[in-house]
Structures are given as structure tokens and as C-alpha cells.
C-alpha positions as CSV (number, residue, x, y, z in Angstrom):
1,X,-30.7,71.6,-14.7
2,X,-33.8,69.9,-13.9
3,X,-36.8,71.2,-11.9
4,X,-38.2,67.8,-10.4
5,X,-40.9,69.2,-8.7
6,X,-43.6,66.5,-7.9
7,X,-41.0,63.8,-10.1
8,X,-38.5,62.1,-8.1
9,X,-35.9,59.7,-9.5
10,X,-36.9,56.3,-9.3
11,X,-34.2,55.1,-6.5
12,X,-35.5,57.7,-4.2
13,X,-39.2,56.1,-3.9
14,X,-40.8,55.1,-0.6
15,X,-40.6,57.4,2.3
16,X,-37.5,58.9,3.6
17,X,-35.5,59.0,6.7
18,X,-34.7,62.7,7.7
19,X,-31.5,63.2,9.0
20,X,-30.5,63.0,12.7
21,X,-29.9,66.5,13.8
22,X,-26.5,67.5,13.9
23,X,-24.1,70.1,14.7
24,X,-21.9,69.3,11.9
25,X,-20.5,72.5,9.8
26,X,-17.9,72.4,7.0
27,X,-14.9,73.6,8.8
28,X,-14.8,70.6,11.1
29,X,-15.7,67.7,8.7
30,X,-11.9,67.1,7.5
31,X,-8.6,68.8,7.3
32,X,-9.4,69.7,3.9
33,X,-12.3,72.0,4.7
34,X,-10.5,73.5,7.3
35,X,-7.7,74.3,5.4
36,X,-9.7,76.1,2.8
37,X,-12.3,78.0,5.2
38,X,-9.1,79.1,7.2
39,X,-7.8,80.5,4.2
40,X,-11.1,81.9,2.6
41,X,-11.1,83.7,7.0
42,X,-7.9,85.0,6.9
43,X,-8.2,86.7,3.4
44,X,-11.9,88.1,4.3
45,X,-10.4,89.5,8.1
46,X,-7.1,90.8,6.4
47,X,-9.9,93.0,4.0
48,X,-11.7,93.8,6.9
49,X,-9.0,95.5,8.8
50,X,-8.1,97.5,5.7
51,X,-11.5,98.7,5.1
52,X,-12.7,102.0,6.3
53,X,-13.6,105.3,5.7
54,X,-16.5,107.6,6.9
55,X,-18.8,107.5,8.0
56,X,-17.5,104.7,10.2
57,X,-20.4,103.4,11.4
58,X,-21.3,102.3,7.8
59,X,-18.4,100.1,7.2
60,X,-19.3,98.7,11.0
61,X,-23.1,97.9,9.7
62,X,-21.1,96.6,6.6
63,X,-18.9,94.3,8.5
64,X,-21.2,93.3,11.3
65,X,-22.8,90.1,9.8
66,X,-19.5,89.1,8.6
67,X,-17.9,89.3,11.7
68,X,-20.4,87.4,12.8
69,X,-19.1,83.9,10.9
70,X,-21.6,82.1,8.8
71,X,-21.0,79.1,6.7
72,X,-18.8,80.8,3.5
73,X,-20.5,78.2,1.6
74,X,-20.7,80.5,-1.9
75,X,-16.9,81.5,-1.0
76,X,-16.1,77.8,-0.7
77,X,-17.6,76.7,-4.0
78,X,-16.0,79.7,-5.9
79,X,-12.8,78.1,-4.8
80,X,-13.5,74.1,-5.1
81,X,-14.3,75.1,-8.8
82,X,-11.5,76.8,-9.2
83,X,-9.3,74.2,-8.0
84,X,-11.4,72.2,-9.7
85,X,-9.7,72.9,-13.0
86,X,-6.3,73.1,-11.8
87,X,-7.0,76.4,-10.8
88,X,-4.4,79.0,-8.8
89,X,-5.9,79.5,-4.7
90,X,-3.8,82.8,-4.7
91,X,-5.8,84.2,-7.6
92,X,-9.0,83.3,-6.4
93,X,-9.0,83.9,-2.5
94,X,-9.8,87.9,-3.7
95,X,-12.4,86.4,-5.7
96,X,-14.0,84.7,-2.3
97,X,-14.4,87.4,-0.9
98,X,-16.4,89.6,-3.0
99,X,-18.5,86.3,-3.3
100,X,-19.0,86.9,0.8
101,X,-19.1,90.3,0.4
102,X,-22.2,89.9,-2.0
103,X,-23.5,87.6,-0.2
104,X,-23.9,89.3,2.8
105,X,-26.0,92.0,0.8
106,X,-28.4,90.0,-0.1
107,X,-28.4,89.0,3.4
108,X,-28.8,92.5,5.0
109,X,-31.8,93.5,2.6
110,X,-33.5,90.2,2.5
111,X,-33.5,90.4,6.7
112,X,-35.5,94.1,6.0
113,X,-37.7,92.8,3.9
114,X,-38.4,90.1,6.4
115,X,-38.3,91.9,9.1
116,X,-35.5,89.1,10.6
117,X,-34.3,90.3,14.3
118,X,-31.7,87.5,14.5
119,X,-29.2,86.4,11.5
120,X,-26.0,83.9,12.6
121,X,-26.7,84.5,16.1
122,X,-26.7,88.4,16.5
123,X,-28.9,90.9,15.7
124,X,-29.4,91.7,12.4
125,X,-27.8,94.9,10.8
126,X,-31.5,96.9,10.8
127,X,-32.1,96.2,14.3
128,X,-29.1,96.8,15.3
129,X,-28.0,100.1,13.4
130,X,-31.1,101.0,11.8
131,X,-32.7,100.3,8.6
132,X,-31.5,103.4,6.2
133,X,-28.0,102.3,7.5
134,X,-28.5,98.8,7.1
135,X,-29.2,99.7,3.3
136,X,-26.3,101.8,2.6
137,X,-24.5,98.9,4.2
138,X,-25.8,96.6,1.7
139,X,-25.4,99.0,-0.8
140,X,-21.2,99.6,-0.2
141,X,-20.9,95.7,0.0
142,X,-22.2,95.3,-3.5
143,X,-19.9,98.3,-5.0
144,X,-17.2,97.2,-2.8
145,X,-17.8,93.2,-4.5
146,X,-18.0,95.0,-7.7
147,X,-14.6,96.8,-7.3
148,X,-12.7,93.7,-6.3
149,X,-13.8,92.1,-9.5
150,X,-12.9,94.7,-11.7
151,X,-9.3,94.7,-10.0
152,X,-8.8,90.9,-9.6
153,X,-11.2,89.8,-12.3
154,X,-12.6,89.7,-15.8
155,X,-15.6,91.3,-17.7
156,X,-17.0,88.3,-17.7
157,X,-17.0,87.8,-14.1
158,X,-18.7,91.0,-13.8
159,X,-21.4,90.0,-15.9
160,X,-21.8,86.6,-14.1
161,X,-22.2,88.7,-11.1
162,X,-24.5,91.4,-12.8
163,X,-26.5,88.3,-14.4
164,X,-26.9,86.6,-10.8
165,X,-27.7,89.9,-9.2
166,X,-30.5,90.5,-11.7
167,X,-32.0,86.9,-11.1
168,X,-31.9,87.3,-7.5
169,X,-33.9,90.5,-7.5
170,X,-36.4,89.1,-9.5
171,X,-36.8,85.8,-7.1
172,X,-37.0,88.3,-4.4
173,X,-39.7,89.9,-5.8
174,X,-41.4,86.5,-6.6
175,X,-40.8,85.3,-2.7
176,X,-42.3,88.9,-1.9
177,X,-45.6,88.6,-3.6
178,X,-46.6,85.3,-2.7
179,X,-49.6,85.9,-0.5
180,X,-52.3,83.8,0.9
181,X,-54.4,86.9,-0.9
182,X,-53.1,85.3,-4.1
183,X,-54.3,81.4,-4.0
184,X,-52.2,81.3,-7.3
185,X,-48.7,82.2,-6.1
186,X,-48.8,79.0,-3.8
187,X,-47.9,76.7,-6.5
188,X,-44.9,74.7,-6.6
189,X,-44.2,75.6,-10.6
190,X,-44.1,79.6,-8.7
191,X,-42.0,78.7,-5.5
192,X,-39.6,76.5,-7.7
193,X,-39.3,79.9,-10.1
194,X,-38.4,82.1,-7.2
195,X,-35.7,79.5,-5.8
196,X,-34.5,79.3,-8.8
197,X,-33.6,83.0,-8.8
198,X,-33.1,84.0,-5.4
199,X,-30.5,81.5,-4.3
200,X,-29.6,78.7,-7.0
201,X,-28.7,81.7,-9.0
202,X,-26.4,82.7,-6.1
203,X,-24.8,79.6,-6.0
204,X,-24.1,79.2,-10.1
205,X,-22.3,81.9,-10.4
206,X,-20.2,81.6,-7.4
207,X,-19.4,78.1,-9.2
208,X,-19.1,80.3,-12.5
209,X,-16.5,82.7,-11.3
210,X,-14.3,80.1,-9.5
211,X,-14.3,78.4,-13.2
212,X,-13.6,81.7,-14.8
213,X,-11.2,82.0,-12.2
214,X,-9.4,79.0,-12.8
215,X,-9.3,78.8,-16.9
216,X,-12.1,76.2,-17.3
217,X,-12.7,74.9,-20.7
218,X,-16.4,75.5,-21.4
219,X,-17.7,72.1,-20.6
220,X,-16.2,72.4,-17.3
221,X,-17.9,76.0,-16.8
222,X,-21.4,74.4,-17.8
223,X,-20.9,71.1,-15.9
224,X,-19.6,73.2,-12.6
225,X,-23.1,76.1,-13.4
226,X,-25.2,72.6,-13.4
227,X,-23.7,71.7,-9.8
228,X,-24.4,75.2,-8.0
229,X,-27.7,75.3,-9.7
230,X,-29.0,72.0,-8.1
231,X,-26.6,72.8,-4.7
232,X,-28.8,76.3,-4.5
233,X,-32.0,74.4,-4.8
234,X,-31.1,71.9,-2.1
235,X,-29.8,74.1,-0.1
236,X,-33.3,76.4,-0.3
237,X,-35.2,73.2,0.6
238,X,-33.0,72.3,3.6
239,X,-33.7,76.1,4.9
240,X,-37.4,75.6,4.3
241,X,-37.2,72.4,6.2
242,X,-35.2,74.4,9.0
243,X,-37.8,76.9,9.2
244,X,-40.5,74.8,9.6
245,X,-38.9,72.2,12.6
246,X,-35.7,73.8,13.5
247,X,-35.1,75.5,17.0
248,X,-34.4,79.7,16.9
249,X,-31.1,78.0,19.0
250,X,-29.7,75.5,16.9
251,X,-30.7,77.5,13.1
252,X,-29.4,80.8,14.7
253,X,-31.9,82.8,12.8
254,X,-35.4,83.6,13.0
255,X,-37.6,80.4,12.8
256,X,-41.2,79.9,11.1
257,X,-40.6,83.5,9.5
258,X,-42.0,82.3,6.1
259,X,-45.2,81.6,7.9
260,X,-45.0,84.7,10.2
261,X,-44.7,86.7,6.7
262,X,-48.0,85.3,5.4
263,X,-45.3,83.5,2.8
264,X,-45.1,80.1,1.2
265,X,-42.3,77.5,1.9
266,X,-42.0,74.3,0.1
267,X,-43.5,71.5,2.7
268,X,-46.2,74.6,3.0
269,X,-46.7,74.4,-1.2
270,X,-46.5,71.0,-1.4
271,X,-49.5,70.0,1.6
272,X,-51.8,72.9,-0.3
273,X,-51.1,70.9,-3.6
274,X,-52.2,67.6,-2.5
275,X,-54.7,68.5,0.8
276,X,-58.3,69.0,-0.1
277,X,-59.8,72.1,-1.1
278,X,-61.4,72.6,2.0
279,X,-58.6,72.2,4.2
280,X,-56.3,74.0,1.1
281,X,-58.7,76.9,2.2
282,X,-58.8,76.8,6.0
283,X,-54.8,76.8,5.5
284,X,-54.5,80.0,3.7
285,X,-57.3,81.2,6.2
286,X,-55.1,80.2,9.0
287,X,-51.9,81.5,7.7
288,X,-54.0,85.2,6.9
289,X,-54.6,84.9,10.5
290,X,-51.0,83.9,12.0
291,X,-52.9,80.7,13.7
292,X,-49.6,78.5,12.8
293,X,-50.6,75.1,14.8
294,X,-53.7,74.8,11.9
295,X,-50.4,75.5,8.9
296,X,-48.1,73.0,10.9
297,X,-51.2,69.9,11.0
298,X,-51.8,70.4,7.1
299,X,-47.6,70.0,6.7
300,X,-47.5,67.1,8.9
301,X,-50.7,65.2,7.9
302,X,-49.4,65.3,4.2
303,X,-45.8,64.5,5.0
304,X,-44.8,68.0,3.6
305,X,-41.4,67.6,5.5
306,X,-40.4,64.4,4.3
307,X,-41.4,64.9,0.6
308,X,-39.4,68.3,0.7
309,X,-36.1,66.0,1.7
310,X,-37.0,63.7,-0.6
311,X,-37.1,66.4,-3.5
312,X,-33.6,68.1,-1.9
313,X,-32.1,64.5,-2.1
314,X,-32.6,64.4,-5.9
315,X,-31.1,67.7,-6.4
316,X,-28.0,67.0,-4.5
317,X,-27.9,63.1,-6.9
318,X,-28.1,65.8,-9.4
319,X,-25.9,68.2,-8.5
320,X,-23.0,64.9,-7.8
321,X,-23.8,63.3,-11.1
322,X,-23.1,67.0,-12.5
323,X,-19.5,66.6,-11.6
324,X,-18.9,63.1,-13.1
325,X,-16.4,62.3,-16.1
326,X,-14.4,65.3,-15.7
327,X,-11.7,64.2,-13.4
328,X,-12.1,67.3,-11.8
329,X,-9.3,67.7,-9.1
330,X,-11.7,68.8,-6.2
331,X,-14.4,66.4,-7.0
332,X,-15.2,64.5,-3.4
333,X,-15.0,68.3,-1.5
334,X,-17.8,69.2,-4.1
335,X,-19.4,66.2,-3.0
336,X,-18.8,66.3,0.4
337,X,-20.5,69.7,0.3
338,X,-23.7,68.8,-1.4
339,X,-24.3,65.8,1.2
340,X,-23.6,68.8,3.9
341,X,-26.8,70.7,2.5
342,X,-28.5,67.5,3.6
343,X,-27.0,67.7,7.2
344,X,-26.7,70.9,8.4
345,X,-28.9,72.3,11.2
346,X,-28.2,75.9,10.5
């Protein structure tokens, strides 16, 4: 998988139009999505109503995120590869869930570190049950992802999850330590590093285990990796774009919270890259500060938002052309779901 970066394919030159906002989601865009998502629902609430034990108020900090809906986007692409390959859906609906089940982790702990107060429309699990429960919760989701594996899976999906579990750490770290303090860590080569790990890695082995799942010939496996790689970096720069220009309403999280953390996004890296040294240094100044209007002029006087669609476009050609010569059964879903990443307003 490519890192573009500041090189763009040559069909994507000139500047952009951004996507009309748009209340689309992946459960309403055909029958076919529906289908699935109902089925990845129903398998996740049947696990939920037969998961307990005490303290109970853990396993209600554990389920309260997923209660709460979200997109099951990593739960959907587990299973589009799997079917990809000719795959069996019974097998693999277990499989979606610990995929959602991870996912959510990452979720509860990233929203500590952040110090989130709002995640898919409710209150996040530390501000609601506290943060020492919010951990354990994260912590039971990942044994209880863990568990399902070793009961409905294979060694190597265990290591694909180990693997992607280790990656995302360290891109957490990476997103952690970039500080206007540190004029080096706002870089594009750094921020493309951490998205790398944090959530492309998510996303290639959600596609690795639905391949696993489904008997994929090693070709397939690699080809499928390449698409969830490029999907997770798409997807990042979408949510960076989000951040940025999306209302707390419509993105049903906490908007601007890179900038209220003092952190980089990509429109952010990309206007320090190409903006003068002096204003490169009143930015960071401003950002130390919290003074946000000076951050948002630098982003817009550069075009930081459009050149960060432009770069998420690539990924998604990418992440299509990925897929191509295969025949794989599922092909225009996995399609269907990269142009989504383009589109969605949440």
C-alpha cells in the first residue's frame, strides 16, 4: 500500500469538489447493506443479552457504546471479505462481533485519552461511569474479542488481532505525542505513520480475518489487506475533515477535539507544510494557546480541507483498484463502502 502523501494520481489534479453534506449511512444505501448490518445487529444484540456477570455495572460500561449503534463498518468488512471468497455468513457473523467488540475498546480508551464527553450521540463510557470503569470496560471487551476467536477462530486470526492490536498502540502513542512543543511531530511523513497504525491497521485485519474466515487463497488475503489498509486511511482523513467543519450535531462526537488537544490533523499538517515560517509559527503559537479562529485561517487560506479530500480520494482509487481481477463475489459492496468513507457526515 501506498503512502501518497503530497503525490496524488494524475486524474485527481486541479481542485476538488467536497461532497454535499449528507445523512447517508450504510444501512440505508441498498437492500444489500441492510441485510448484512441487520444480521451483523441481531448476532451482536443476541451476545449482548447473554453477557453478564459481576460486577454488573462493568458489563453495562462494556455494552453502553454498543448499544448505542455506530456504523459496524470493521464488522461489515470482515464479512464482505469473507463472502468475498465464497465465504460461509454463519461462520463469520461470531467473527463480527469480536471485530465490534474490539473495536469498541479502542473506542472507550481513545475517548480517555481525549478526554471525548460525547461518542455516537451519548456520553462516553468515562463520563458516564467513570474512568477506572471505563478501563476495565475496555479491558473485558478485548478478552471477551479474544475468547470468541479462540472458540470460533484460528491461531492465525489471533495473531492478526494481536498484530493489529500492537500497531494500534503504537499509533496511539504517535497521535499522543504530537505537540505543538514538538515542531517536528507536525510532519505529514509522522501523522501518515500514526494513521497508518491507529486505524488502517484496524481496518486490515478486519479484512484479514473475514479472508481467514472464508478460506482465501493468499493472493486474495493480500489483495483484500491492501483494501482495508487504503479504506483505514481514507476513512482517518474523512474524520479529520469532520473534525475540522463538521457540526457536534450531525458528527455525533466531539468536534475540533484534535485542536482542543493541542494535536495535529491532516488539513492542520498539511497548511504548516506549505504556509510560511512565520505564519507556521504563529499557528503552533495559536494552537499552544487554544485561539482556534488563527488554526482555522491558516487551514482555509491553504486549502487544507480540500487537499485532505483530494488525498482521501486517491486512497479510496486505491483501495477499488485493490479489488480488481479477482472476481471476488462481493466486489461493488466493497466498493460501495469505500465511496461511503467519502460521504459520510458522521
Amino acid at each position: 500500500m501506498n503512502t501518497p502523501g503530497d503525490t496524488m494520481p494524475n486524474t485527481m489534479v486541479g481542485k476538488p469538489s467536497l461532497p454535499e453534506k449528507s445523512s447517508v449511512s450504510l444501512s440505508k444505501q441498498s437492500q444489500e447493506f441492510q441485510k448484512r448490518i441487520l444480521l451483523i445487529d441481531q448476532t451482536i444484540q443476541q451476545y449482548l443479552s447473554t453477557d453478564g456477570g459481576e460486577p454488573a455495572i462493568l458489563y453495562e460500561a462494556a455494552h453502553h457504546l454498543i448499544k448505542a449503534g455506530g456504523k459496524r463498518l470493521r464488522s461489515l468488512i470482515t464479512l464482505l471479505c469473507c463472502e468475498a471468497v465464497g465465504g460461509d455468513i454463519a461462520r463469520v457473523l461470531p467473527i463480527t462481533v469480536a471485530a465490534e467488540l474490539l473495536q469498541t475498546a479502542s473506542l472507550i480508551h481513545d475517548d480517555i485519552i481525549d478526554c471525548d464527553e460525547i461518542r455516537r450521540g451519548v456520553r462516553t463510557v468515562h463520563e458516564k461511569f467513570g474512568r477506572d470503569i471505563a478501563l476495565l470496560a475496555g479491558d473485558l471487551l478485548i478478552a471477551q474479542a479474544f475468547r470468541i476467536i479462540g472458540e470460533e477462530g484460528t491461531p492465525e486470526m489471533i495473531a492478526a488481532m494481536g498484530t493489529g492490536g500492537v500497531r494500534m498502540a503504537e499509533g496511539e502513542a504517535a497521535d499522543l505525542f504530537m505537540s505543538p512543543d514538538h515542531d517536528d511531530t507536525f510532519t505529514k511523513e509522522h501523522y501518515l505513520y500514526m494513521i497508518e497504525r491507529k486505524t488502517a491497521a484496524f481496518m486490515e485485519e478486519a479484512a484479514k480475518i473475514g479472508a481467514i474466515t472464508g478460506n482465501a487463497t493468499e493472493a486474495q488475503k493480500r489483495a483484500l489487506v491492501e483494501y482495508g489498509g487504503c479504506l483505514g486511511f481514507a476513512f482517518q482523513l474523512r474524520d479529520d475533515i469532520l473534525d475540522v467543519e463538521a457540526s457536534q450535531q450531525v458528527a455525533n462526537k466531539s468536534t475540533l477535539s484534535d485542536l482542543r488537544l493541542k494535536r495535529g490533523n491532516y488539513p492542520l499538517v498539511h497548511a504548516l507544510e506549505v504556509c510560511t515560517n512565520k505564519e507556521r509559527h504563529k499557528c503552533l503559537a495559536a494552537l499552544t494557546k487554544g485561539d482556534y479562529e488563527v488554526v482555522l485561517q491558516i487551514i482555509e487560506k491553504y486549502d487544507a480541507i480540500q487537499f485532505t479530500y483530494k488525498l482521501a480520494q486517491s486512497y479510496v482509487t486505491q483501495a477499488k483498484q485493490a479489488l480488481q481481477d479477482f472476481g471476488f463475489q462481493t466486489q461493488a459492496l466493497l466498493e460501495q463502502v469505500a465511496d461511503f468513507t467519502l460521504v459520510r457526515d458522521y
